[in-house]
DOGUDREN-462490 format. One record per atom (N, C-alpha, C): residue in three letters; atom name; x negated, y negated, z. Coordinates in pm, whole numbers, plus 50000, padded with zeros to 5 digits. Layout:
# DOGUDREN-462490
<paba ALA; CA; <X; Y; Z>>
...
//
This chain:
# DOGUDREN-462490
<paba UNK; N; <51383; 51911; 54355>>
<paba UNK; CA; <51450; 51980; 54248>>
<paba UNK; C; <51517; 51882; 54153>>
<paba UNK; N; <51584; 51785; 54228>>
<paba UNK; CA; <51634; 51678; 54136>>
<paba UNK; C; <51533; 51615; 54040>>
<paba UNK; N; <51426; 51550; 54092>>
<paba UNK; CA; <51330; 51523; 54023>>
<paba UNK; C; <51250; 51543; 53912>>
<paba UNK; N; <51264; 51709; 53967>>
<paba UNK; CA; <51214; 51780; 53819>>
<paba UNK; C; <51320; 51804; 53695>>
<paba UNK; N; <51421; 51845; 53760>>
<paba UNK; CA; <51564; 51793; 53646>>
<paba UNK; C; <51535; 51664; 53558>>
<paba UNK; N; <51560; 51566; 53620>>
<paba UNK; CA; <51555; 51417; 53573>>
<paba UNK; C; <51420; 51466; 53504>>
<paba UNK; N; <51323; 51487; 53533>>
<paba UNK; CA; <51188; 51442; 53410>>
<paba UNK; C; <51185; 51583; 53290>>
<paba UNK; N; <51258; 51649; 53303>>
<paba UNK; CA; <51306; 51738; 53209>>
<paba UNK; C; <51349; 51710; 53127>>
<paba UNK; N; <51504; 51625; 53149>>
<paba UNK; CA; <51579; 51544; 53082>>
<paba UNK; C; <51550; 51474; 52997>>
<paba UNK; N; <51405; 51393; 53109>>
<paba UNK; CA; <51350; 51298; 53034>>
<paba UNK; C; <51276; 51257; 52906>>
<paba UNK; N; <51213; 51401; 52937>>
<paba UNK; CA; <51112; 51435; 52827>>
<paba UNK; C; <51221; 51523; 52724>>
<paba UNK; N; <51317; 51576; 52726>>
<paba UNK; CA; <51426; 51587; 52613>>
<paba UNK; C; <51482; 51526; 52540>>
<paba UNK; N; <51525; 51419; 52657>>
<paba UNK; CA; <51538; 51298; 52561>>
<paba UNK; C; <51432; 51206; 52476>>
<paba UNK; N; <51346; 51172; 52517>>
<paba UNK; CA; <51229; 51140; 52430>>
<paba UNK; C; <51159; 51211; 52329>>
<paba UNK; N; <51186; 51353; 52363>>
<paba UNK; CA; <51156; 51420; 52233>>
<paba UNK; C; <51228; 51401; 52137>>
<paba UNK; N; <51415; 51393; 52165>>
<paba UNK; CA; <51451; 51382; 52064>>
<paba UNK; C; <51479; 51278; 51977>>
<paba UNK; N; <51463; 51115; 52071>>
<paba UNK; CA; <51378; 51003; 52024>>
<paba UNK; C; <51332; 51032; 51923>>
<paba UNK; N; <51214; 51104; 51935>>
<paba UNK; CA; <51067; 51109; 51867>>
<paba UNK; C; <51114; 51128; 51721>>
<paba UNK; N; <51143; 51253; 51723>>
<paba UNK; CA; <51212; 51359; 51625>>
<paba UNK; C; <51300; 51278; 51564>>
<paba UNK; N; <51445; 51204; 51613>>
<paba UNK; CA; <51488; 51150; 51499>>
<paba UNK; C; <51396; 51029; 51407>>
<paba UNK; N; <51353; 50942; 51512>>
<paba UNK; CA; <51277; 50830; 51452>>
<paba UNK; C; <51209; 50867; 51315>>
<paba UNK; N; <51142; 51010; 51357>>
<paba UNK; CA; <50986; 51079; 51268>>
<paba UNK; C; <51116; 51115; 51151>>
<paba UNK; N; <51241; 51156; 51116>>
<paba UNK; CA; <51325; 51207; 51057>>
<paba UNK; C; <51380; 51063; 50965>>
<paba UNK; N; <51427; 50978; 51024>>
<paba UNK; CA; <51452; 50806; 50956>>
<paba UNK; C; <51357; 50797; 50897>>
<paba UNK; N; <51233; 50789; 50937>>
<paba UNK; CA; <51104; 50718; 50859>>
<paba UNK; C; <51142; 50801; 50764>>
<paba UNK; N; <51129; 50942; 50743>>
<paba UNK; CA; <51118; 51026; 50640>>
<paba UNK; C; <51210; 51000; 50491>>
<paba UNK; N; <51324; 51019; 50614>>
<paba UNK; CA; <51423; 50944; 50463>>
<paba UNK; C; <51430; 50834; 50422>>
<paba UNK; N; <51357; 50683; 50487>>
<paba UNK; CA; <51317; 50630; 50397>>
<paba UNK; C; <51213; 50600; 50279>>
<paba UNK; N; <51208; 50717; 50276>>
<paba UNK; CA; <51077; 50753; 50143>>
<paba UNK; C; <51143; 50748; 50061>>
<paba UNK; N; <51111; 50676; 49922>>
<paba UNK; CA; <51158; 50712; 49802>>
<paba UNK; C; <51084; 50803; 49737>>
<paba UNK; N; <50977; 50871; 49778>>
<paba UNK; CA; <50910; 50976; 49713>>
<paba UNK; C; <50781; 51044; 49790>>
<paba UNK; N; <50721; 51153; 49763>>
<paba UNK; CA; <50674; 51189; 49861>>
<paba UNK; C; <50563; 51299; 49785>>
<paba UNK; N; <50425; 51232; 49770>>
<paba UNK; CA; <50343; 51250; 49748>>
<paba UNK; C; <50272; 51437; 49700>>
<paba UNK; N; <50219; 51460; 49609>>
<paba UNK; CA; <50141; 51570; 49612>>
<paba UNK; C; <50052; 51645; 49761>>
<paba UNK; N; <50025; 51751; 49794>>
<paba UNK; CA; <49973; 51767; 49909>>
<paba UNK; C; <49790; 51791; 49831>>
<paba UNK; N; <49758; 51757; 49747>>
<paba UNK; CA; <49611; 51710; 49709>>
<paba UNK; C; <49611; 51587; 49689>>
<paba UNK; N; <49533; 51530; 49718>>
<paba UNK; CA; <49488; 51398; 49713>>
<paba UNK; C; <49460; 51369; 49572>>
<paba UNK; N; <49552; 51242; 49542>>
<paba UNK; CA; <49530; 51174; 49417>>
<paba UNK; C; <49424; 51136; 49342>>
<paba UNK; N; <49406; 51106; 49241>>
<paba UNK; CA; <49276; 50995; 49192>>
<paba UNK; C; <49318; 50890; 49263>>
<paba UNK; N; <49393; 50804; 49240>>
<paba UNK; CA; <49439; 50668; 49293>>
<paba UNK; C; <49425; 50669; 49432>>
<paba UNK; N; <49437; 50772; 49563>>
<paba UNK; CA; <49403; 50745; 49651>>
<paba UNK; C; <49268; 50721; 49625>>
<paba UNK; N; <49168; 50793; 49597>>
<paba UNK; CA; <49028; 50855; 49592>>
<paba UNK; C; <48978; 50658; 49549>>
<paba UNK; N; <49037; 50636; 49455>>
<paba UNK; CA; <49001; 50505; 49409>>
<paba UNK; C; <49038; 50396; 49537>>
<paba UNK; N; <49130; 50382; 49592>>
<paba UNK; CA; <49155; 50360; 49720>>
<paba UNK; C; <49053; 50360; 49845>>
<paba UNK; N; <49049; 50494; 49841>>
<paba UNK; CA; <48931; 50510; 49941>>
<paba UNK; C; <48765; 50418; 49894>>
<paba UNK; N; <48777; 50455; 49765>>
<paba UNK; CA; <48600; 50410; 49714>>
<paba UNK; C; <48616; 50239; 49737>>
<paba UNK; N; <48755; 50182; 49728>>
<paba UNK; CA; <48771; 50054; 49746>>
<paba UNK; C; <48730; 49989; 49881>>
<paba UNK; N; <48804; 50068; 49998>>
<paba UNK; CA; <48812; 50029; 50119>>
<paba UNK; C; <48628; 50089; 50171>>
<paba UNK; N; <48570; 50127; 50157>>
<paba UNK; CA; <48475; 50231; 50234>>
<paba UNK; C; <48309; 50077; 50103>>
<paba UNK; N; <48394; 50005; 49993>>
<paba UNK; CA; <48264; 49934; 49959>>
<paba UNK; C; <48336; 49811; 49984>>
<paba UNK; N; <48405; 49788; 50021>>
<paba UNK; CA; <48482; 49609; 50066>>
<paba UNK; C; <48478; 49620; 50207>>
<paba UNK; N; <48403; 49569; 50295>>
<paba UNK; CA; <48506; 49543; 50436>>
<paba UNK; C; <48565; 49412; 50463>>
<paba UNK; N; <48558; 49319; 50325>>
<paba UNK; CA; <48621; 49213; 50406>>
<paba UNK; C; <48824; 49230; 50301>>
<paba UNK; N; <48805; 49363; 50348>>
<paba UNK; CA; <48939; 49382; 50274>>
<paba UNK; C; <49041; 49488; 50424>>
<paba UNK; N; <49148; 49452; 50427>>
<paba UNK; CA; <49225; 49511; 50534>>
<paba UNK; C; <49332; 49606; 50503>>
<paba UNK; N; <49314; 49630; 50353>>
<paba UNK; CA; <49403; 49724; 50267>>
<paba UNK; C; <49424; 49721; 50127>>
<paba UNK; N; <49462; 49769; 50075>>
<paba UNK; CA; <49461; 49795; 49910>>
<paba UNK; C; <49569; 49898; 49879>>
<paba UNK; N; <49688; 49858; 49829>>
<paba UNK; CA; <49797; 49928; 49784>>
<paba UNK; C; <49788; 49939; 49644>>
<paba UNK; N; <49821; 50085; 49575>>
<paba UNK; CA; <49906; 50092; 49467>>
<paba UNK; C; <50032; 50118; 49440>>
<paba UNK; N; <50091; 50045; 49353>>
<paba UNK; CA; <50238; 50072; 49343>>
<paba UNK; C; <50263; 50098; 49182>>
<paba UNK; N; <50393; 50184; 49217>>
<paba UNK; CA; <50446; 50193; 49073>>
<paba UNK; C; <50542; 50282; 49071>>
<paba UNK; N; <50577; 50338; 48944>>
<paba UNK; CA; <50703; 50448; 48946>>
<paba UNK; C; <50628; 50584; 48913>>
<paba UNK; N; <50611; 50702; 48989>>
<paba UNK; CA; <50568; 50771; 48994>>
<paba UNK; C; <50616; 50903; 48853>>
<paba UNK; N; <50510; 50955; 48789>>
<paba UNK; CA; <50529; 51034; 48666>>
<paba UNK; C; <50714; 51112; 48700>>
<paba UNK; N; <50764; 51144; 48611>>
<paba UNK; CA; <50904; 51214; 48615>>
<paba UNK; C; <50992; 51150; 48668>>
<paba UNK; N; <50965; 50983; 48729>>
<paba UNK; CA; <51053; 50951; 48774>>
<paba UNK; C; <51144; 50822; 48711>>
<paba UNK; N; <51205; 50753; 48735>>
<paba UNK; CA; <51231; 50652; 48662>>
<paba UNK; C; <51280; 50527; 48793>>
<paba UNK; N; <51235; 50418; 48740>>
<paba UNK; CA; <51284; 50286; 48858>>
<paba UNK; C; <51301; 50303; 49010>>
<paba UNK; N; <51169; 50399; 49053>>
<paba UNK; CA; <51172; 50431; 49201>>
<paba UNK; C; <51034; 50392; 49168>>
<paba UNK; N; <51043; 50243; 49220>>
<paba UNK; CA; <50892; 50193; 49266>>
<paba UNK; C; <50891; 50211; 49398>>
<paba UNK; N; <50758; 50250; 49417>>
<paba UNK; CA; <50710; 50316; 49590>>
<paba UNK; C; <50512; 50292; 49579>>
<paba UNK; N; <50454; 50287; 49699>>
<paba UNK; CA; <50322; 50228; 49717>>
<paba UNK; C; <50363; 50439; 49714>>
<paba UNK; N; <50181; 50471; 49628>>
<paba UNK; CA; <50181; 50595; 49588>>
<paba UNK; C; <50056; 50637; 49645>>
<paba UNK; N; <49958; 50545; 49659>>
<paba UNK; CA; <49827; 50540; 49753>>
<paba UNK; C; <49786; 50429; 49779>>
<paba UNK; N; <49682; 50434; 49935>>
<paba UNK; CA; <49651; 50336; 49971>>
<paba UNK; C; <49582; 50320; 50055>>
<paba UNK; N; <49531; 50261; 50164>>
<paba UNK; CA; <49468; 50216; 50277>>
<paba UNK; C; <49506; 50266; 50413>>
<paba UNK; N; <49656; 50278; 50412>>
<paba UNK; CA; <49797; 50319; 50515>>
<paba UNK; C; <49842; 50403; 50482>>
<paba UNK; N; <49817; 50556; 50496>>
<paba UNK; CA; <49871; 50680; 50391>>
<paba UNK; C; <49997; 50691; 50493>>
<paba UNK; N; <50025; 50665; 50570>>
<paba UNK; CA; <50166; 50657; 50636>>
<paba UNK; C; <50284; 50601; 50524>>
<paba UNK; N; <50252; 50483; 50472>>
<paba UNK; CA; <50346; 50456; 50417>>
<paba UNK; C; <50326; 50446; 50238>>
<paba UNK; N; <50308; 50526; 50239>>
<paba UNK; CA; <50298; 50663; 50079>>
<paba UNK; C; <50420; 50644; 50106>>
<paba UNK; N; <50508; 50661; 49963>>
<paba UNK; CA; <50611; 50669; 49971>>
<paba UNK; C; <50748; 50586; 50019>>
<paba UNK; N; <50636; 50471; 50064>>
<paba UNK; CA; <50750; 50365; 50103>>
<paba UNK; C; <50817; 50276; 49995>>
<paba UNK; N; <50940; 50228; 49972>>
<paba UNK; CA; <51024; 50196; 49866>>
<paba UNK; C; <50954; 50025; 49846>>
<paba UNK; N; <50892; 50005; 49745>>
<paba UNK; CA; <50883; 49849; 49678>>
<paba UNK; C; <50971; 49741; 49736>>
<paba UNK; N; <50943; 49642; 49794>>
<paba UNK; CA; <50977; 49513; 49833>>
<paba UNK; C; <51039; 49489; 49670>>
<paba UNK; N; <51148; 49387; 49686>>
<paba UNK; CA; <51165; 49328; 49512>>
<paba UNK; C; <51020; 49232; 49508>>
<paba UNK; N; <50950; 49184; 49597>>
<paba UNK; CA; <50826; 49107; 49519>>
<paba UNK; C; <50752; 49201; 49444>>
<paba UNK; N; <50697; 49307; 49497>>
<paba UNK; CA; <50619; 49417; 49424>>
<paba UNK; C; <50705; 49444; 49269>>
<paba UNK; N; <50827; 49440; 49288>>
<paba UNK; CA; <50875; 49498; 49221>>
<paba UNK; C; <50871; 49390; 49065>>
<paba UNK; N; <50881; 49285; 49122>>
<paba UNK; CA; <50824; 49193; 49020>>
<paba UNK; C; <50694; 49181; 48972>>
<paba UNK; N; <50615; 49208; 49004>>
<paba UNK; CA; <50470; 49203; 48998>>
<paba UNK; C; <50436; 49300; 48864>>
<paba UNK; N; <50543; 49434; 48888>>
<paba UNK; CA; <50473; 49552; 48817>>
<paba UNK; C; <50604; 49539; 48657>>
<paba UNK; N; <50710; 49474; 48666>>
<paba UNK; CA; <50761; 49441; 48569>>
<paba UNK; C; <50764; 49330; 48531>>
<paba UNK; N; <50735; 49230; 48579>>
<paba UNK; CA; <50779; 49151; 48536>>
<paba UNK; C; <50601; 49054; 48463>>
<paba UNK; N; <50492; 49132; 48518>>
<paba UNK; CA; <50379; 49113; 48511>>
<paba UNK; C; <50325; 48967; 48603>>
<paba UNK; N; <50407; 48972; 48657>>
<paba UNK; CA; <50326; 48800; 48758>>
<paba UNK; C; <50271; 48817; 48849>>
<paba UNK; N; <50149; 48719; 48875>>
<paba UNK; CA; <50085; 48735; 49014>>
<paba UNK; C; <50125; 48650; 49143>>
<paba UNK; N; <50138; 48725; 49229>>
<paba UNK; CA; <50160; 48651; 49379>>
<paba UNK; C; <50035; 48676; 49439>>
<paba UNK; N; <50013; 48509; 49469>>
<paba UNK; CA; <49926; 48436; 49563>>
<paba UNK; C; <49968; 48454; 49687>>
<paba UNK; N; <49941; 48492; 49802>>
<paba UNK; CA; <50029; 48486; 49929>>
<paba UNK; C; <49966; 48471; 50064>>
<paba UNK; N; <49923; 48319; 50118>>
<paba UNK; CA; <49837; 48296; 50208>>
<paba UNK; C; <49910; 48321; 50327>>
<paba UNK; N; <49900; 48404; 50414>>
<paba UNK; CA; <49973; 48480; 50502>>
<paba UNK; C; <49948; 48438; 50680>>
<paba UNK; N; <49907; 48330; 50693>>
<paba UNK; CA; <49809; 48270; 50770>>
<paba UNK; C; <49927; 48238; 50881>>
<paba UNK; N; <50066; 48163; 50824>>
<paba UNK; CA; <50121; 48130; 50925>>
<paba UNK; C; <50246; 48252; 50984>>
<paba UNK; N; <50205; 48357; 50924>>
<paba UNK; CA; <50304; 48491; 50980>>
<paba UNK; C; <50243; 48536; 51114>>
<paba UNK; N; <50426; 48499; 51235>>
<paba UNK; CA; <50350; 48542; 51359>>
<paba UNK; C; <50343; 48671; 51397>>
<paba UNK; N; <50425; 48769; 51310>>
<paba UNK; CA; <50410; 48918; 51375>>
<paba UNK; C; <50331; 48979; 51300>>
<paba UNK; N; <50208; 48938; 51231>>
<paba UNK; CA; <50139; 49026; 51153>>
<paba UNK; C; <50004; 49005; 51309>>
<paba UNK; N; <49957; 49146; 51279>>
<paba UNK; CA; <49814; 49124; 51404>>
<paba UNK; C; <49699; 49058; 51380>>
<paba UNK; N; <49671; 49061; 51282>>
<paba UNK; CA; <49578; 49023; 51186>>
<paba UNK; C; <49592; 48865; 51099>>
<paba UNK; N; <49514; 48783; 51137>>
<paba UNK; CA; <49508; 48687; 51002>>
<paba UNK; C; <49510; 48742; 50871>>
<paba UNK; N; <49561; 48700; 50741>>
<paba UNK; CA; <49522; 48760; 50624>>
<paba UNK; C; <49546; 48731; 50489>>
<paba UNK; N; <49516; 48726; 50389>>
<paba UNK; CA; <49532; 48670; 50297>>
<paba UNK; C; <49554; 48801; 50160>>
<paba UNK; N; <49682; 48787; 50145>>
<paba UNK; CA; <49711; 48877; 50036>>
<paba UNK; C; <49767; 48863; 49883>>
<paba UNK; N; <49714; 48931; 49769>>
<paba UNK; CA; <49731; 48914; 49666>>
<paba UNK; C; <49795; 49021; 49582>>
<paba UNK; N; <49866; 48968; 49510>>
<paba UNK; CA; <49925; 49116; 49412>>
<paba UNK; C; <49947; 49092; 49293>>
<paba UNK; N; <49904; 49193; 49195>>
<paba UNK; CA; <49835; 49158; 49059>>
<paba UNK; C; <49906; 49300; 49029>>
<paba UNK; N; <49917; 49229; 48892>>
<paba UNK; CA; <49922; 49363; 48801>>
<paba UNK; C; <49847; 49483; 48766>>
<paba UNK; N; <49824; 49576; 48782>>
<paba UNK; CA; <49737; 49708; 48789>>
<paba UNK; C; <49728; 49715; 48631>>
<paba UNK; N; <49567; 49723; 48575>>
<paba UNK; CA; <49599; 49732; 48454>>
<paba UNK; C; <49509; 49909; 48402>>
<paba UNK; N; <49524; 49928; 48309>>
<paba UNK; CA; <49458; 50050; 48296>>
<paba UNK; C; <49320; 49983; 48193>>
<paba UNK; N; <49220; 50140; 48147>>
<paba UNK; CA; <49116; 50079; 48084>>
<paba UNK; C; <49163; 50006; 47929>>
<paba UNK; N; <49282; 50017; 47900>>
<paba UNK; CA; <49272; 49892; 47741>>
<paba UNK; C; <49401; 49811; 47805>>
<paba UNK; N; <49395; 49764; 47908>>
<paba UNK; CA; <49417; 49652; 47933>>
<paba UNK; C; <49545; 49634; 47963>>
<paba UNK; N; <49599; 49721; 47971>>
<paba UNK; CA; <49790; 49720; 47954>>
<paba UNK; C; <49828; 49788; 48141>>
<paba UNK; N; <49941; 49631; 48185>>
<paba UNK; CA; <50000; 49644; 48261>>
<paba UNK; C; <50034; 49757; 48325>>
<paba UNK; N; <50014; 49844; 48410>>
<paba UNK; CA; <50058; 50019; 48445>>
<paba UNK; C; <50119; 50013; 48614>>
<paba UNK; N; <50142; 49923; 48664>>
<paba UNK; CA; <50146; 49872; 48757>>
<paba UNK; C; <50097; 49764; 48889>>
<paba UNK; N; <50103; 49783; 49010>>
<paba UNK; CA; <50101; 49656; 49098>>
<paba UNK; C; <49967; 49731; 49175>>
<paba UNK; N; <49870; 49629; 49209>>
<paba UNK; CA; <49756; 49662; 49334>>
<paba UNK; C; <49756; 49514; 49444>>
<paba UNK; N; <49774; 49564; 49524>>
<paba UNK; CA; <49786; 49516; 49672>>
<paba UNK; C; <49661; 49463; 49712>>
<paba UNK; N; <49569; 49322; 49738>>
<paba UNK; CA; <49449; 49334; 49843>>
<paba UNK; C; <49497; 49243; 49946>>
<paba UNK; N; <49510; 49314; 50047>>
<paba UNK; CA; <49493; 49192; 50150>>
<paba UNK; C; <49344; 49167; 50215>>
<paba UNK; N; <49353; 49061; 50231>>
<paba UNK; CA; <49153; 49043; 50303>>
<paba UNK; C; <49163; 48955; 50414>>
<paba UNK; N; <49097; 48962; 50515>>
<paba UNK; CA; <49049; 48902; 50640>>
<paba UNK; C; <49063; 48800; 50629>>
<paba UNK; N; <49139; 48718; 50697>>
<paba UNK; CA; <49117; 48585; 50679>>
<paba UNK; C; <49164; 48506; 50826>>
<paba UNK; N; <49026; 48550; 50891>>
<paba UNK; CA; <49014; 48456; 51051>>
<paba UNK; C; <49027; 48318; 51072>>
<paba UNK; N; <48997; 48257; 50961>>
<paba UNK; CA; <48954; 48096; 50976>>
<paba UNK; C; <49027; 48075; 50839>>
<paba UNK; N; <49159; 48023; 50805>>
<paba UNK; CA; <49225; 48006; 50753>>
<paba UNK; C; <49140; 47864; 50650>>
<paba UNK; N; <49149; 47811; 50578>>
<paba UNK; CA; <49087; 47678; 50503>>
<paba UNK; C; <49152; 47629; 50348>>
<paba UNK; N; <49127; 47533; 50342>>
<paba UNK; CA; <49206; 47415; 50225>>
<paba UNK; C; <49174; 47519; 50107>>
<paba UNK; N; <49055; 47588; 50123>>
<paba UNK; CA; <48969; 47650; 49973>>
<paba UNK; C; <49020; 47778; 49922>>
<paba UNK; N; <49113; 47845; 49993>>
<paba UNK; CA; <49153; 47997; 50051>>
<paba UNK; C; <49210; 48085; 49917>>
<paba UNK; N; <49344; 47992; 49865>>
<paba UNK; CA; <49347; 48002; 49762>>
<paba UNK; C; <49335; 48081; 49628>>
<paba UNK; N; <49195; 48027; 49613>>
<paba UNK; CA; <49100; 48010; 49509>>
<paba UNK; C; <49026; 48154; 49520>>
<paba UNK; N; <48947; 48086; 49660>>
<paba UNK; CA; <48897; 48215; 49677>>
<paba UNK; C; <48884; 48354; 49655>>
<paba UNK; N; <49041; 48358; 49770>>
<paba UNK; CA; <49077; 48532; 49734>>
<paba UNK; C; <49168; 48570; 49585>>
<paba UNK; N; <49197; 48467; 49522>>
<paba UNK; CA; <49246; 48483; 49384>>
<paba UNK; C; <49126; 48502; 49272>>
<paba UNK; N; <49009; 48463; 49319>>
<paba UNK; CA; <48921; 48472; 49229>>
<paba UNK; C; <48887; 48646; 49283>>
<paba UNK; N; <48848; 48660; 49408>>
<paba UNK; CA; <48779; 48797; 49484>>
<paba UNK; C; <48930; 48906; 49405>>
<paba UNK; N; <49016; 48914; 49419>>
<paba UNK; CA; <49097; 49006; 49357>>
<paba UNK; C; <49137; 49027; 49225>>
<paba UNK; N; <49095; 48924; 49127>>
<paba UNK; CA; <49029; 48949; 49020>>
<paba UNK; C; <48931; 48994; 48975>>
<paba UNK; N; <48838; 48973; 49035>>
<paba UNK; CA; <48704; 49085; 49054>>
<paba UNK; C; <48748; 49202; 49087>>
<paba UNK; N; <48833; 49202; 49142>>
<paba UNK; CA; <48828; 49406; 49205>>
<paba UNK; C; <48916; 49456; 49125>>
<paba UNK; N; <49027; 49376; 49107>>
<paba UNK; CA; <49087; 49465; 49003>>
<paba UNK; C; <49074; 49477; 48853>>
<paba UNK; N; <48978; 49359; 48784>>
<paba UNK; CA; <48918; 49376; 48666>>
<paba UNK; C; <48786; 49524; 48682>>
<paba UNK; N; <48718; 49523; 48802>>
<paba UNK; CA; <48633; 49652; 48820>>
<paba UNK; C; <48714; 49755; 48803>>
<paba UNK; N; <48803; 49775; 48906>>
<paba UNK; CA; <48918; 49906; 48909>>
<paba UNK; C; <48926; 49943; 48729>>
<paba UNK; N; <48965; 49821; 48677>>
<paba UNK; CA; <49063; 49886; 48550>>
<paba UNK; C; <48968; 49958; 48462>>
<paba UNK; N; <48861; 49947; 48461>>
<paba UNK; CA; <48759; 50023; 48333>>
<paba UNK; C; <48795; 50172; 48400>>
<paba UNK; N; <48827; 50199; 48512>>
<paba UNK; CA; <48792; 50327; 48624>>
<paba UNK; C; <48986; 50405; 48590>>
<paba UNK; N; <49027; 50336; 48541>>
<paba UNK; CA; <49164; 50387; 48521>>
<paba UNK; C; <49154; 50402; 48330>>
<paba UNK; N; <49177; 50559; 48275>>
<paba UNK; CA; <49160; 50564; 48166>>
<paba UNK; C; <49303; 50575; 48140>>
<paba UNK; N; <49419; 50576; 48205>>
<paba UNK; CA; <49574; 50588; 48176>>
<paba UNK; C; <49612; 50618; 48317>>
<paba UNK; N; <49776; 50525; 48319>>
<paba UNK; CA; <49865; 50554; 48469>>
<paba UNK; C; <49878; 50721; 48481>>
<paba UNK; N; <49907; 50766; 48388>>
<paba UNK; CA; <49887; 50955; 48435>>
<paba UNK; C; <49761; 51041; 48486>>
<paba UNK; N; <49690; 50935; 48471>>
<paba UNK; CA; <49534; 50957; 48558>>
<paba UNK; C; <49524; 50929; 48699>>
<paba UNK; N; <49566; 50839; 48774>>
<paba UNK; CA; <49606; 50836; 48905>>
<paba UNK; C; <49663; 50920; 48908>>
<paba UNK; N; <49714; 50997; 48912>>
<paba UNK; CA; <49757; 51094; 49024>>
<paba UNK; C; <49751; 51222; 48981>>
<paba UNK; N; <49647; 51225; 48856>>
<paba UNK; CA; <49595; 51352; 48878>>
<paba UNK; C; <49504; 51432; 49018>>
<paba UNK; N; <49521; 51555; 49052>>
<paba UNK; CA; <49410; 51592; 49140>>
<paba UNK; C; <49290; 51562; 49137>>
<paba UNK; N; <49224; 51555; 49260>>
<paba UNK; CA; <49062; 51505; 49315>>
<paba UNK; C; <49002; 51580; 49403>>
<paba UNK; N; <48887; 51651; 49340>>
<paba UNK; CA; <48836; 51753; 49468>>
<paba UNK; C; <48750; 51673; 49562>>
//
């Protein structure tokens, strides 16, 4: 009888673990997505599903009606939709600069990887925010660089003809 008490308990208490944790994450959202799927995810998805030597692809920016609440709005990780901009991102999408970021010697990431963040531009060319690639990078090398700075210029010069204005991401996508 005791036994079953105690794992009663147990599982009460871990539920309510669960529950607050799932409740924190929540409020750290700075915003919280449409329940239809974006263009910008959709572009997201068409990204990840023709790259595999890519391990994610974020967009960031300040979402329509809002003002200086930069948050990743779609992406690769739809978990963290809604998660609040690092100040690097946050530079990226105002301040227009690119970060190079060879990620090779980070020990709590699982993954080797090499990530870049560029300015999101729309189709005539104007800054509209930040895109995220990180890419595989098993065998770290002198050339690396170059490389994925050249490869994320390619994707996001493709992307931008595909963006006719930032109020186009996040229109609905059937």
């Amino acid at each position: 009888m005791i036994s079953i008490a105690k794992t009663a308990f147990a599982l009460a208490l871990s539920s309510a673990v669960v529950l607050s944790a799932s409740k924190a994450g929540a409020a750290d959202k700075n915003w919280t997505p449409p329940a239809a799927k974006i263009y910008a995810q959709a572009l997201s998805d068409q990204i990840m599903a023709a790259h595999p030597e890519l391990i994610s692809v974020t967009f960031h920016g300040v979402p329509p009606n809002m003002t200086k609440v930069y948050t990743m709005f779609a992406g690769s990780f739809p978990e963290r939709i809604g998660n609040p901009d690092d100040p690097d991102d946050i530079d990226v999408s105002t301040k227009g600069i690119t970060i190079v970021d060879p990620r090779w010697h980070r020990t709590n990431d699982p993954q080797k990887k090499f990530v870049v963040l560029l300015p999101l531009r729309d189709a005539s060319a104007q800054n509209i925010g930040l895109i995220v690639y990180a890419f595989k990078n098993d065998t770290p090398s002198a050339g690396d660089e170059r490389k994925f700075f050249a490869a994320a210029l390619n994707l996001r010069d493709e992307l931008q003809a595909k963006i006719p204005s930032y109020a186009a991401l996040f229109q609905p996508v059937k």
